[in-house]
C-alpha positions in Angstrom: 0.0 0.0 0.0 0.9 3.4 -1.0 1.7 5.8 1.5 1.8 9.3 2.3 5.2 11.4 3.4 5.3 14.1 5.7 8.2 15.7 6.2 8.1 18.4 8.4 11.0 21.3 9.0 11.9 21.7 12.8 12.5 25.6 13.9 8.8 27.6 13.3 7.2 24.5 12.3 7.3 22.3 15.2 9.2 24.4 18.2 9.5 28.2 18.6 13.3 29.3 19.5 14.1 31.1 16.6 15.7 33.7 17.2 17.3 32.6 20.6 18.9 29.8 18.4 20.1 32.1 16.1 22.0 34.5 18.3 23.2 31.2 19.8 24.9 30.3 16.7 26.1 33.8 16.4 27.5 34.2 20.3 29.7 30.9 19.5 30.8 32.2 16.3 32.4 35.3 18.5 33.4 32.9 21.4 35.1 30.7 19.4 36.9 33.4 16.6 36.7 36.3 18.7 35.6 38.2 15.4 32.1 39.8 15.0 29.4 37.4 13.1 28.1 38.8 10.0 24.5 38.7 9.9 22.1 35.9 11.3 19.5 37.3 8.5 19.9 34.1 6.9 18.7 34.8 4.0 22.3 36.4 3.3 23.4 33.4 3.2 24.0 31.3 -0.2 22.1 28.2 1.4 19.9 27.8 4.7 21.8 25.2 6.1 24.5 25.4 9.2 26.8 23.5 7.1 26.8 25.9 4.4 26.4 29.4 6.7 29.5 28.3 9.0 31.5 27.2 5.5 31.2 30.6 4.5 31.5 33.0 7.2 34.6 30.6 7.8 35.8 31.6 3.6 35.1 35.3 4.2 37.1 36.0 7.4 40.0 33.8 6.9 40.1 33.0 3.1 40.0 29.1 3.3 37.8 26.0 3.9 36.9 24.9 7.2 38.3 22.1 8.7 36.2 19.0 9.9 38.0 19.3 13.4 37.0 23.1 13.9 33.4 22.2 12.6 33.4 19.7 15.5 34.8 21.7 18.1 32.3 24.6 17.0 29.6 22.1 16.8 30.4 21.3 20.8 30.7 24.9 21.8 27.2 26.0 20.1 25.2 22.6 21.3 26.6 23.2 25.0 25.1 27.0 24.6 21.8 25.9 23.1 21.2 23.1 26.1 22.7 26.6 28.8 19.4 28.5 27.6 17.3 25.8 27.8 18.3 25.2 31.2 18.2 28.9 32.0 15.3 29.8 29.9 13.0 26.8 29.6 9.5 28.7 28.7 11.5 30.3 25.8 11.4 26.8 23.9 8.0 26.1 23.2 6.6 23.4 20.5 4.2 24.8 18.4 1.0 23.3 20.0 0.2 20.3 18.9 3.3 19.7 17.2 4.4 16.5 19.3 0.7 14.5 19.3 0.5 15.2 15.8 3.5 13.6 14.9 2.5 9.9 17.3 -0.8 10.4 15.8 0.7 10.1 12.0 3.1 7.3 13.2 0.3 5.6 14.7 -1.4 5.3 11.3 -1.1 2.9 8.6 -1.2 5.9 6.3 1.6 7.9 6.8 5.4 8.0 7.5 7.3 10.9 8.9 10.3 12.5 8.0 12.2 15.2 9.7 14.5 17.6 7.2 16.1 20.4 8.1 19.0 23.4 8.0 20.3 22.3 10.9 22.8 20.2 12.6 21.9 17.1 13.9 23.1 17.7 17.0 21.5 20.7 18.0 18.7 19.4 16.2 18.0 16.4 18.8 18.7 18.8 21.3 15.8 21.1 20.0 13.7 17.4 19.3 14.2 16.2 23.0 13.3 19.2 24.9 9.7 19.5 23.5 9.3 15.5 23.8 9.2 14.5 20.3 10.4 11.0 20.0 12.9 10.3 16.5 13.4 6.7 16.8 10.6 5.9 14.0 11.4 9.2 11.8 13.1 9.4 8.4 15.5 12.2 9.7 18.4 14.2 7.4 19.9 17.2 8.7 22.8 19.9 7.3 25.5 17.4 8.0 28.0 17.2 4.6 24.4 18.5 3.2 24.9 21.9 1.5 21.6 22.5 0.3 18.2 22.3 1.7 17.4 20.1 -1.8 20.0 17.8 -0.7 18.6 17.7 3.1 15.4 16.5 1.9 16.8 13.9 -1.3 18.2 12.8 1.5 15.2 11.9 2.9 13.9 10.2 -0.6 17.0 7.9 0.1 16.2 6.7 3.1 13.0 5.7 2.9 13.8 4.5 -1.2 16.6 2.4 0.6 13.5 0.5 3.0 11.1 -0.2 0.3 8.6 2.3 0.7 6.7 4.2 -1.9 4.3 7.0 -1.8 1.3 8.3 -3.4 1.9 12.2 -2.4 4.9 13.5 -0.5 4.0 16.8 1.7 6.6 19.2 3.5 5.7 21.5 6.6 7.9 24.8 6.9 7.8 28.3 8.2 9.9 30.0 6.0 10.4 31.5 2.6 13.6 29.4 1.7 11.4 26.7 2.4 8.3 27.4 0.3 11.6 28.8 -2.2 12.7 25.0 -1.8 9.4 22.8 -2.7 8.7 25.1 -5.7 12.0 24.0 -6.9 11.6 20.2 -6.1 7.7 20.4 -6.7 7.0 19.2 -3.5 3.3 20.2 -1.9 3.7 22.3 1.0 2.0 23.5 4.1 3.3 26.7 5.6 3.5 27.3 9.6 3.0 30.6 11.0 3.7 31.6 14.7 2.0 34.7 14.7 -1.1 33.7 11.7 0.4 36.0 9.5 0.0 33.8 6.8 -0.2 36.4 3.7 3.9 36.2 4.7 4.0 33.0 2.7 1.6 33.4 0.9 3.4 36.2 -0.8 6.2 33.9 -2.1 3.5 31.3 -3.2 1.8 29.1 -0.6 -1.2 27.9 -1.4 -1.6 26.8 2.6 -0.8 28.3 6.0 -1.4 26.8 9.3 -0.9 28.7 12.5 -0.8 25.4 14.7 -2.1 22.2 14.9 -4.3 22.6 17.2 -6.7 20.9 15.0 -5.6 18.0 13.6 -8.3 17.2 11.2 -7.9 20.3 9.5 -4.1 19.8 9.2 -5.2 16.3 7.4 -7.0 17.9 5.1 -4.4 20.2 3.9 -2.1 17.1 3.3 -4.6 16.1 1.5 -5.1 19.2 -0.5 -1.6 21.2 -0.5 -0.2 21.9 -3.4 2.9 22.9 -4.9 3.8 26.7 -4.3 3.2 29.0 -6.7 6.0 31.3 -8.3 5.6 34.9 -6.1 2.3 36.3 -5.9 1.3 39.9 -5.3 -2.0 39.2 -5.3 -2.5 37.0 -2.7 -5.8 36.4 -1.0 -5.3 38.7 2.5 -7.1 35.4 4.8 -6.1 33.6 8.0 -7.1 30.1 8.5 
């Protein structure tokens, strides 16, 4: 039987820390180098992936590749920061509600399998995974390790579950940002967008179709798996509606 894919993103789709992740990234960069980070507006940055962002700040200041020994030792620094503001700041690190009982419900079924894809590290990532409780022994996971696109992060994926012998009838990715709707287009891959705040005209604007604020209710997020679509190239005239 057939199945359906849902990959979903991890920061802004399933846990809110942003921005304190960000900075986190940045505060290392300074700690370890003792130079001023460039921007965490990733969008500066010639991919969205940690692999790529640290590669190139790295090429900028000092000229050369990065080595896989100071990717490590960076890698240590920045995962031991992120787990300090946890510690220190634990209401700052919310899921997104729902996000957790969503994903046992879809392992639960016979329909679905579950992938995890994203920009980041893995080891931050499980860090991030843990805190809000949401198990990854049964996920498809790839993450920005040797990856240096987000296209590769989520072929990745493909691989995986090609590798186990399982097929699908309609693969869907869940995001919250515009290198991610930027990213489906390309692979035309349906996608559901994920906005903290509901302002989902912010996606929309680049060409998603469908924008959730939560999933609080589940049987509406089904039925945008069912339904989503591939994003649109940029539209200015998007319909101006929250769901």
């Amino acid at each position: 039987m057939k199945k359906k894919l849902i990959i979903f993103d991890i920061d802004g789709t399933l846990l809110y820390s942003n921005k304190i992740d960000s900075q986190c990234f940045a505060d290392t960069y300074e700690k370890v180098y003792h130079l001023k980070f460039p921007s965490i507006d990733w969008s500066k940055y010639p991919h969205v992936t940690d692999d790529t962002i640290f590669k190139t700040v790295i090429q900028n200041h000092f000229q050369r590749d990065a080595t896989k020994e100071e990717m490590h030792y960076f890698q240590n620094e920045y995962v031991a920061l992120i787990q300090t503001k946890r510690r220190e700041q634990p209401l700052e690190f919310k899921e997104v509600p729902n996000a957790r009982k969503t994903i046992e419900h879809l392992l639960r079924s016979d329909v679905y399998e579950v992938g995890i894809a994203t920009g980041g590290w893995r080891r931050p990532a499980m860090v991030k995974l843990n805190h809000v409780g949401i198990a990854t022994s049964n996920l498809h996971m790839s993450f920005a390790d040797g990856n240096p696109t987000r296209e590769d992060i989520i072929n990745a994926v493909f691989h995986q579950t090609k590798a186990k012998g399982i097929s699908f009838e309609k693969v869907v990715y869940v995001g919250d940002a515009v290198w991610d709707v930027e990213t489906t287009r390309n692979m035309n891959i349906p996608f559901i967008g994920v906005r903290r705040e509901g302002d989902s005209n912010f996606l929309k604007q680049f060409g998603a179709e469908t924008v959730i604020r939560n999933y609080k209710d589940l049987n509406l997020f089904l039925s945008f798996v069912e339904t989503s679509k591939v994003p649109k190239k940029e539209n200015k005239y998007f319909l101006k509606k929250d769901f």
